[in-house]
C-alpha positions in Angstrom: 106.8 117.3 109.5 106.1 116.7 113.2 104.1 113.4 114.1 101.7 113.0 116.8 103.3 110.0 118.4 106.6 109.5 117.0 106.1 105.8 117.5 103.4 106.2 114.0 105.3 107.2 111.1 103.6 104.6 109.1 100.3 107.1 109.9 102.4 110.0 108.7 104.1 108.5 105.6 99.8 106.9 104.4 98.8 110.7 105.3 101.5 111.9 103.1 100.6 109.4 100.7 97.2 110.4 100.5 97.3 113.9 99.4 96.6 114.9 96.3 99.5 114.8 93.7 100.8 118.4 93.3 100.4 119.3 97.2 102.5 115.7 98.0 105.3 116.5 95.1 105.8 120.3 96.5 105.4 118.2 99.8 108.5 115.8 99.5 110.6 118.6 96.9 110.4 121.5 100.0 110.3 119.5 103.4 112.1 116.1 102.2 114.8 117.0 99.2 115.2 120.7 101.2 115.2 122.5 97.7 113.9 126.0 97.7 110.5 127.4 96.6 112.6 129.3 93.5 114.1 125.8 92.7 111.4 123.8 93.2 108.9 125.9 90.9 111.8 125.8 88.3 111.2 121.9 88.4 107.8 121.7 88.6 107.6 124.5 85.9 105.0 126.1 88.4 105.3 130.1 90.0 106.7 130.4 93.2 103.6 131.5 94.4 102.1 127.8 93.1 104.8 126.1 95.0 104.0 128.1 98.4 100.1 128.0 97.5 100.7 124.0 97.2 102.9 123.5 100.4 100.4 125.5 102.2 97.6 123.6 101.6 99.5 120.6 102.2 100.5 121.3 105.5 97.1 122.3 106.1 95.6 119.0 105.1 98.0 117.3 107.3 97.5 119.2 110.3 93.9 118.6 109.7 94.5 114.8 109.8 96.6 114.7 112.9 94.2 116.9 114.7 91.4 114.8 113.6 92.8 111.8 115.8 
């Protein structure tokens, strides 16, 4: 996940931490642990398409609040 000013990554980590449970878990599982859509959706017990549904709208959501600023 990029940051706006790399100075701010408490603002990334609250915007992170504001999402909505499923989008921040698929989040942190795909981007942070690096495990694969196939693995991840075996954890969550979710489709791969959940898993790419949720990361997309996460990264949506936080594109929308770094653009906001």
């Amino acid at each position: 996940m990029l940051c706006p000013d790399p100075s701010e990554p408490s603002h990334a980590r609250a915007a992170v931490d504001r999402l909505p449970r499923e989008l921040r878990t698929v989040l942190l599982l795909r981007i942070v642990a690096g495990l694969s859509v196939t693995r991840c959706a075996e954890v969550l017990r979710l489709t791969e398409e959940e898993v790419r549904w949720h990361q997309h709208r996460a990264l949506d959501r936080l594109r929308a609040n770094f653009s906001d600023r």
